[in-house]
C-alpha positions as CSV (number, residue, x, y, z in Angstrom):
1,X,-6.3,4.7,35.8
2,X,-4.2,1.6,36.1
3,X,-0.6,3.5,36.2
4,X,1.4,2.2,39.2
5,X,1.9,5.6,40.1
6,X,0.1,7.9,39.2
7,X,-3.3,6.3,38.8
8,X,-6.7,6.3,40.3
9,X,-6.0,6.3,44.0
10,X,-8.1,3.7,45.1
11,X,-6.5,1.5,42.7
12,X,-2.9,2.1,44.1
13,X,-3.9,1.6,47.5
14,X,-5.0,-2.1,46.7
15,X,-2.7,-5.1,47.4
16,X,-1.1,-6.2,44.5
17,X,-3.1,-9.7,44.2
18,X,-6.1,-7.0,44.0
19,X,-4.5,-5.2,41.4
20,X,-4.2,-8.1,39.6
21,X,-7.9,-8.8,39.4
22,X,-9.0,-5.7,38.4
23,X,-6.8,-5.6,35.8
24,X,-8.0,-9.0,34.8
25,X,-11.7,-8.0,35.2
26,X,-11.2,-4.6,33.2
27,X,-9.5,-5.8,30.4
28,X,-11.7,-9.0,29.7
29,X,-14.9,-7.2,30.1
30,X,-12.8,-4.5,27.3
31,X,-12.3,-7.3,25.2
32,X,-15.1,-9.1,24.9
33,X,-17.5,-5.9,25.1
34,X,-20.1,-5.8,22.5
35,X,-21.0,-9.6,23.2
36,X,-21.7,-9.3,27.0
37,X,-23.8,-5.8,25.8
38,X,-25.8,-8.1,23.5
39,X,-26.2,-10.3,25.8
40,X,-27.0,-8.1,29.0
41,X,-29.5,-6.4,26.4
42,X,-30.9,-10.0,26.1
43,X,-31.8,-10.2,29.8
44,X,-33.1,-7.2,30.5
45,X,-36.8,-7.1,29.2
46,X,-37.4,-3.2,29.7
47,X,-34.3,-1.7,28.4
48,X,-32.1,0.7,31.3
49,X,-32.8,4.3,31.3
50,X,-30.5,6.8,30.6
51,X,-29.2,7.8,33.6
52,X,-28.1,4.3,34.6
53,X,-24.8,4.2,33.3
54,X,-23.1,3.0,36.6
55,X,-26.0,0.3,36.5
56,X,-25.0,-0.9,33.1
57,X,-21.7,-1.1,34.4
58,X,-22.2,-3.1,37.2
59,X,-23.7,-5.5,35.5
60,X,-20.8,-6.0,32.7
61,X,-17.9,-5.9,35.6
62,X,-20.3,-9.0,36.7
63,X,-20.9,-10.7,33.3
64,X,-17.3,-10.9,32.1
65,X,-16.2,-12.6,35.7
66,X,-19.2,-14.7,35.3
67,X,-18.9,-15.7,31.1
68,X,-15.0,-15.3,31.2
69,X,-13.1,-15.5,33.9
70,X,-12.6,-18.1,37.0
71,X,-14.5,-16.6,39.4
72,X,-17.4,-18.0,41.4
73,X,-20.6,-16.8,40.2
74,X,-22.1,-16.3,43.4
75,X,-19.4,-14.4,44.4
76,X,-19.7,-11.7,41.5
77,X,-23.3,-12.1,41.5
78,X,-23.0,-11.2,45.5
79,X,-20.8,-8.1,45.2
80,X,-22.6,-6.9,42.1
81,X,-25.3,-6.9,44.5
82,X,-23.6,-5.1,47.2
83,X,-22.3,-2.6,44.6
84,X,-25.9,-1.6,43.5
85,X,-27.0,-1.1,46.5
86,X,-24.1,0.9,47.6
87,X,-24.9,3.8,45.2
88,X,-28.5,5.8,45.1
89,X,-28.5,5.8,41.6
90,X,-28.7,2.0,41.3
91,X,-30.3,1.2,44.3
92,X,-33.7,-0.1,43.0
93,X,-32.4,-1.5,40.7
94,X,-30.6,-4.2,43.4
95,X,-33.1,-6.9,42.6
96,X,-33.4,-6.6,39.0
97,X,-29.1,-6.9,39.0
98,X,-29.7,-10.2,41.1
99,X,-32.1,-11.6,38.5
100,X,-30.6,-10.9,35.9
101,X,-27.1,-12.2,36.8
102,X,-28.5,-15.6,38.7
103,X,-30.0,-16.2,35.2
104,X,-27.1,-15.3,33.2
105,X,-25.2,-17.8,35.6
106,X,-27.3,-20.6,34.7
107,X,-27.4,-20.2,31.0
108,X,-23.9,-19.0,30.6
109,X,-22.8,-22.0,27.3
110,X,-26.1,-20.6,25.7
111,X,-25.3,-17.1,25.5
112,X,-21.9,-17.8,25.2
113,X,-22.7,-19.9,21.7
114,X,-25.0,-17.2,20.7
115,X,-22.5,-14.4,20.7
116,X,-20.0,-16.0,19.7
117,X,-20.1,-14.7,15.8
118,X,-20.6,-11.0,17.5
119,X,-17.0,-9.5,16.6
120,X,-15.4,-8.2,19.6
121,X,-14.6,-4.7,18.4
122,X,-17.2,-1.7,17.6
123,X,-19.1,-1.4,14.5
124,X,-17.4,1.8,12.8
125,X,-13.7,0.1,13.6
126,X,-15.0,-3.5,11.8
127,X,-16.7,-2.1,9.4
128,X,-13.4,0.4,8.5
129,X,-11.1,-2.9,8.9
130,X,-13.3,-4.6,6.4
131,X,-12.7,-2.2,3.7
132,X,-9.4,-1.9,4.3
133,X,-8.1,-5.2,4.9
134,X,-11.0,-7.3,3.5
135,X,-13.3,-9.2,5.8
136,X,-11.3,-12.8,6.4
137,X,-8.1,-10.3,7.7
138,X,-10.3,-7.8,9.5
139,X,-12.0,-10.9,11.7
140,X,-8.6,-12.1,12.3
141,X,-7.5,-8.7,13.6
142,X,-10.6,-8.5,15.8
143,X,-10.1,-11.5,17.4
144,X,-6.6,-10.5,18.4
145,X,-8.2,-8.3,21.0
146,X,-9.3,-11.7,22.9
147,X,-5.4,-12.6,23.3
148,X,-3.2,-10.5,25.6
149,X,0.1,-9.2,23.5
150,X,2.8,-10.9,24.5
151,X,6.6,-9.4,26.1
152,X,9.0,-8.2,23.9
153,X,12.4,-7.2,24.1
154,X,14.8,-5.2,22.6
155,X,18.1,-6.1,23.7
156,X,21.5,-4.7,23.5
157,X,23.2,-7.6,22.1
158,X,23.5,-11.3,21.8
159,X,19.7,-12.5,21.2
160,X,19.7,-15.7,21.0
161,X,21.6,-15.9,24.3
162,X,18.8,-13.8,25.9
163,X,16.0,-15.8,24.7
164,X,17.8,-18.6,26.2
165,X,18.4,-16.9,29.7
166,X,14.5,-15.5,29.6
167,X,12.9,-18.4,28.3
168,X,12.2,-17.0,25.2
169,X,12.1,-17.1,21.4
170,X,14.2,-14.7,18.7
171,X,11.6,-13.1,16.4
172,X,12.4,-12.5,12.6
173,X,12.5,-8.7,13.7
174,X,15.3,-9.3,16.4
175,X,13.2,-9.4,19.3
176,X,13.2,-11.6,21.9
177,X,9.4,-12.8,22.9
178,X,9.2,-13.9,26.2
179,X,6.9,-17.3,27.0
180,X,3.8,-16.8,29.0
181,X,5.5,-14.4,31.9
182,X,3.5,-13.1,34.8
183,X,6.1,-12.0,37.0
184,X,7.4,-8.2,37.4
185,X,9.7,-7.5,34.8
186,X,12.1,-5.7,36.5
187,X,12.7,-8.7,38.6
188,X,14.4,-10.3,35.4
189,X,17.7,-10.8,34.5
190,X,19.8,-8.0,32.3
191,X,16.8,-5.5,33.6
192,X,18.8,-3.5,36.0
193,X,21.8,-3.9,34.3
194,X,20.1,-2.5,31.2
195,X,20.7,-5.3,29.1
196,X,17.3,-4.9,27.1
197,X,14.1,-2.8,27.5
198,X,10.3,-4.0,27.1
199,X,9.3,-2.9,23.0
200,X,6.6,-4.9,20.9
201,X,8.0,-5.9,18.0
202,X,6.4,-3.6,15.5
203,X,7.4,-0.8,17.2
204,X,11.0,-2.0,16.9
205,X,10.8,-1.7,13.0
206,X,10.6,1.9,12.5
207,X,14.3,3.0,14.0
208,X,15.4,-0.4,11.9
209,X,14.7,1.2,8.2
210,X,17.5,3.5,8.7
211,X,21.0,3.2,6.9
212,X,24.2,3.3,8.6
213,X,23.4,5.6,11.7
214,X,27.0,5.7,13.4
215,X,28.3,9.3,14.1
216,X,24.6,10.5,12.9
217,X,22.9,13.4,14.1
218,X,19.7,11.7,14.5
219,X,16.6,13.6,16.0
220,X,13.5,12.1,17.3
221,X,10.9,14.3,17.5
222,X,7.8,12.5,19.7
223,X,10.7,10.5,21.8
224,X,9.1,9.1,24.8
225,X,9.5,6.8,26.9
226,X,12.4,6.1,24.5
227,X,12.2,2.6,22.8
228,X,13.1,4.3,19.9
229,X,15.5,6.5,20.9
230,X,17.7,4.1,22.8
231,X,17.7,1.8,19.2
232,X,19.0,4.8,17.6
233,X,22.0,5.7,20.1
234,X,22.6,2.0,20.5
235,X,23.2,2.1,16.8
236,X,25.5,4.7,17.6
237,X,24.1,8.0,16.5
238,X,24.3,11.3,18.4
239,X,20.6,11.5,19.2
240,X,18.3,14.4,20.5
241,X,15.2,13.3,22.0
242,X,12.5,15.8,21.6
243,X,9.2,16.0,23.5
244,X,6.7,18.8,24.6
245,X,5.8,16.7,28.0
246,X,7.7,17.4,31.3
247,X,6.6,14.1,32.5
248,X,6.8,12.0,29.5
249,X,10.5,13.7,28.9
250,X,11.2,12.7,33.3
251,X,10.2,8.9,32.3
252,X,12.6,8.9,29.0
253,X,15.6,10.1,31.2
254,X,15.2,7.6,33.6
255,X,14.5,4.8,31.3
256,X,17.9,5.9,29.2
257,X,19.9,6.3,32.6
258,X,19.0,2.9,33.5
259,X,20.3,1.9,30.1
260,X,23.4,4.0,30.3
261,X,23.0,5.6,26.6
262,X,24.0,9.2,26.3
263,X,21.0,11.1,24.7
264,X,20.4,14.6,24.3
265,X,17.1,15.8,25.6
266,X,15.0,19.0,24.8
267,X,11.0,20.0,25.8
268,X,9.7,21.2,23.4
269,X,6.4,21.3,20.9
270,X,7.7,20.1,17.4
271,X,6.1,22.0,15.5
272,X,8.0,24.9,17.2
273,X,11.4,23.3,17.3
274,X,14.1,25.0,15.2
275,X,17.5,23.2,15.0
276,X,20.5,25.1,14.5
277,X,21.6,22.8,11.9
278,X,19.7,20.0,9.9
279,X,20.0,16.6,11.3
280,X,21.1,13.5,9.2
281,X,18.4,11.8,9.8
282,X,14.9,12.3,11.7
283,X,12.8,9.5,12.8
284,X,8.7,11.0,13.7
285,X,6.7,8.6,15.2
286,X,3.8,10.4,15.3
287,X,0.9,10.3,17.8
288,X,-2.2,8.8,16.6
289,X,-4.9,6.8,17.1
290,X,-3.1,3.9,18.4
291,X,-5.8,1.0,17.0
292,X,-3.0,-0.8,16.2
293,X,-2.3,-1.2,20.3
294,X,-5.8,-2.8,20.5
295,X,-4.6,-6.1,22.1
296,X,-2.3,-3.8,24.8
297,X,-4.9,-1.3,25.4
298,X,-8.4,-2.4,24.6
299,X,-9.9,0.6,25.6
300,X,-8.6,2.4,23.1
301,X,-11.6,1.5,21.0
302,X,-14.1,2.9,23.3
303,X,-12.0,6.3,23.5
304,X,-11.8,6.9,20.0
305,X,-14.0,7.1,16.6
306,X,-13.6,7.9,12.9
307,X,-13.7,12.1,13.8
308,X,-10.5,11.5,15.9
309,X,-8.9,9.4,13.2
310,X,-9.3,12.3,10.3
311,X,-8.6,14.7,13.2
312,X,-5.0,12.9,13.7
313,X,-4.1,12.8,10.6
314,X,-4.5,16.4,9.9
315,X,-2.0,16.5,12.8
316,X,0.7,13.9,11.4
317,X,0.2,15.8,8.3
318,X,1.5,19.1,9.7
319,X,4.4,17.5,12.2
320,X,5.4,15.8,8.7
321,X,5.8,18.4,7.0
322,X,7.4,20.6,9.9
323,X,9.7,17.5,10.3
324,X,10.8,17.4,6.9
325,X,12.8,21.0,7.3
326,X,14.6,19.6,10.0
327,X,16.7,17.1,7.5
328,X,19.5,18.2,5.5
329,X,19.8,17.6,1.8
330,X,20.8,13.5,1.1
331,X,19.4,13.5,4.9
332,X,16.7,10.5,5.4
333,X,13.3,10.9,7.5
334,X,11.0,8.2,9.0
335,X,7.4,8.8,9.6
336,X,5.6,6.1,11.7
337,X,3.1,5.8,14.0
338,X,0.5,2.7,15.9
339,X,-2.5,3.0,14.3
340,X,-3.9,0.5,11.8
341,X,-5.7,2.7,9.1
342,X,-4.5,3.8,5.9
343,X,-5.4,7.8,6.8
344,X,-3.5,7.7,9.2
345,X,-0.1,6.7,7.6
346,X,0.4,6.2,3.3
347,X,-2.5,8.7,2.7
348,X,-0.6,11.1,4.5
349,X,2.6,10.1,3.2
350,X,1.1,10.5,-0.5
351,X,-0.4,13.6,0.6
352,X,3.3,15.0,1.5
353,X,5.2,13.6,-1.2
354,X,2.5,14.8,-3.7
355,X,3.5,18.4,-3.0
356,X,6.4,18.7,-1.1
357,X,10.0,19.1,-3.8
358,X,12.7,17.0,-3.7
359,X,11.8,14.2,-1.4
360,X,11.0,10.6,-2.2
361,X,10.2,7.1,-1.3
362,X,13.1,4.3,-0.6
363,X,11.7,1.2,-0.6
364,X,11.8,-1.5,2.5
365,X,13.7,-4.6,1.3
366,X,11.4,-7.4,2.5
367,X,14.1,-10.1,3.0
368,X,15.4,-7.4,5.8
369,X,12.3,-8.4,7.7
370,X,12.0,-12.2,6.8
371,X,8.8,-13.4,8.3
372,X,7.0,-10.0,7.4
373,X,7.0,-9.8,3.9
374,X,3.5,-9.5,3.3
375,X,3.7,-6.3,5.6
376,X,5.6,-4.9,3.0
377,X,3.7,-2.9,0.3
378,X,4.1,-2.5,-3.0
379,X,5.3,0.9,-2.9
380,X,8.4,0.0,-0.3
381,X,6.1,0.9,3.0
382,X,5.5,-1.6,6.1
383,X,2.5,-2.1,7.6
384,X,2.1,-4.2,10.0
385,X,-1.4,-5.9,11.6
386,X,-2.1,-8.0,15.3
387,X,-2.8,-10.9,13.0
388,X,0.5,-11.1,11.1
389,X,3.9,-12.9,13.0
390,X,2.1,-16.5,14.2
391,X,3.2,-18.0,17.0
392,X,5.6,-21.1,18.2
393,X,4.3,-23.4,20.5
394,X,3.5,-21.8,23.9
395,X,4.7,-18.4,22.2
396,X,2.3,-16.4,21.4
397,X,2.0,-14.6,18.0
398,X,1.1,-11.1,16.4
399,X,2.4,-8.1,16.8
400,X,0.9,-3.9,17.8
401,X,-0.4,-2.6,14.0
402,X,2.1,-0.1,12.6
403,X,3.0,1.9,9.5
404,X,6.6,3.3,9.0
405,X,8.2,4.2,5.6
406,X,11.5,5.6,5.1
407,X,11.6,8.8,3.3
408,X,14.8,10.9,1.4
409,X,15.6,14.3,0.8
410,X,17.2,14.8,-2.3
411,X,20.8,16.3,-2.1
């Protein structure tokens, strides 16, 4: 909806100050969600009827500019007004939207305190963190949807001279994190000259766990837009980009000719692609969930639900074992993907290995990734969560949740 170019038309047409706020008004109300619901349920003495799902809307693009952001409250009182009124389906209920949100205006620290304890994600999803994580880790993940991920970078060389030039910070991982930035980024320095390219840090790690990649045939099989891919050519591997969408494939090409890496590039469904030869090495970032992209994309939580989580893995499950005959003997394979629950990443993995002859484990060296170690399982996997990696002064911490383990084929 958002997507500079090919998003909801109304959106692109706004000014870019406009854009702005509705991205600002969007995302908070996606972020703090279930506590304006509670509290809009709170106000409303005869609950909504079905059919007023626009109504409901209204209302919460109103609370979260009047509870949350700085915004006059007659002003979003006003145009929630206006709104109401402007569609047939909510037009009686114009009045009761003016009540309600006058009132919300004056008592705003009340319900504000009496939410507060109200975790900020859905049920299912903090209920499934809980038994995975334990409760103290799974609040601490929660509340990482309140903070906006910060701007990482993946540079080609020279780090700390980057972070220096940006005004930024080297992370354990290699990344440069850029301080509070709310410019354009291809208005900064190295950008055109594709120095570096915009990569959270997490999802840095997986084309890390590799050996030696020079003069590698490396293939990656769910490429774009091509983080990943531009790591493994930079590291000098002979690399063959795979994906099955024309338009996801157009942005990879243009994001490596900016960075001026030679990549080979095929469309194509992976589990229908047939090499010639083996590769060295494979690297399957597989699509998933993405829950562990919560702090980037906080709709993602109002998207999805457990039956797309068990559906996915069934999915990473088959393109894992598909990938697996693409890798020659002594060959290595790495299987990652964004999503923060164990079915979705060392289930499948033991699921694979459990069955599948002559491939193994090699376990992640934690002092590769200092500052992460207690991502690092006991079994040699990573897994990484939004409330690991703390932050530095006006630097903000965490990191997208990822799994990634680095798998061998026997020779």
């Amino acid at each position: 909806m958002l997507d500079v170019e090919h998003g909801n038309p109304a959106y692109r047409a706004l000014s870019e100050s406009d854009r702005a706020l509705v991205r600002a008004v969007l995302n908070t109300a996606l972020r703090h969600l279930p506590r304006i619901q509670a509290i809009i349920d709170s106000l409303v003495e005869t609950p909504l009827p079905e059919g007023a799902r626009s109504l409901y809307h209204v209302l919460t693009v109103a609370a979260a500019q009047i509870l949350y952001l700085d915004v006059p409250d007659h002003s979003a009182v006003d145009l929630a007004v206006e709104q109401a009124r402007a569609d047939p389906r909510s037009r009686r209920f114009a009045n009761l939207v003016n009540a309600v949100l006058r009132r919300l205006a004056r008592e705003k620290v009340a319900h504000l305190t009496a939410t507060h304890a109200i975790p900020v994600v859905p049920s299912w999803f903090f209920n499934r963190l809980v038994q995975v994580y334990g409760d103290e880790h799974a609040r601490r993940i929660a509340d990482s949807l309140l903070e906006p991920a910060a701007i990482d970078l993946t540079v080609r060389s020279d780090p700390e001279g980057w972070a220096d030039r940006l005004g930024g910070l080297v992370l354990p991982t290699g990344s440069v994190r850029l301080a509070a930035f709310s410019g354009r980024i291809p208005e900064l320095a190295g950008f055109a000259e594709g120095e570096w390219w915009v990569q959270d840090a997490a999802a840095a790690i997986p084309a890390g766990l590799f050996p030696e990649l020079a003069g590698q045939r490396v293939a990656d099989l769910c490429a774009a837009p091509g983080g990943k891919t531009a790591q493994l050519a930079l590291a000098g591997a002979d690399v063959t980009a795979i994906d099955q969408s024309t338009s996801r494939l157009k942005r990879l090409q243009a994001n490596l000719a900016r960075l001026s890496l030679p990549v080979q590039t095929v469309e194509a469904n992976l589990l229908d692609f047939q090499p010639e030869t083996p590769f060295d090495a494979v690297l399957l970032d597989a699509p998933c969930s993405s829950t562990g992209t919560i702090r980037r994309h906080p709709d993602v939580l109002w998207t999805k639900g457990p039956q797309d989580i068990a559906k996915l893995a069934g999915l990473q499950e088959r393109m894992l074992r598909h990938a697996m005959t693409l890798v020659r003997p002594g060959g290595h394979l790495v299987f990652s993907n964004c999503s923060l629950d164990p079915l979705e990443g060392e289930e499948v993995t033991a699921r694979v290995l459990a069955d599948v002859f002559g491939w193994s484990r090699v376990a992640i060296d934690p002092q590769r990734w200092p500052g992460l170690g207690e991502a690092v399982s006991p079994l040699g996997e990573i897994r990484t969560t939004p409330a690991m990696l703390p932050g530095h002064g006006a630097t903000a911490g965490g990191l997208d949740g990822f799994y990634a383990v680095l798998l061998r084929r026997a020779d």
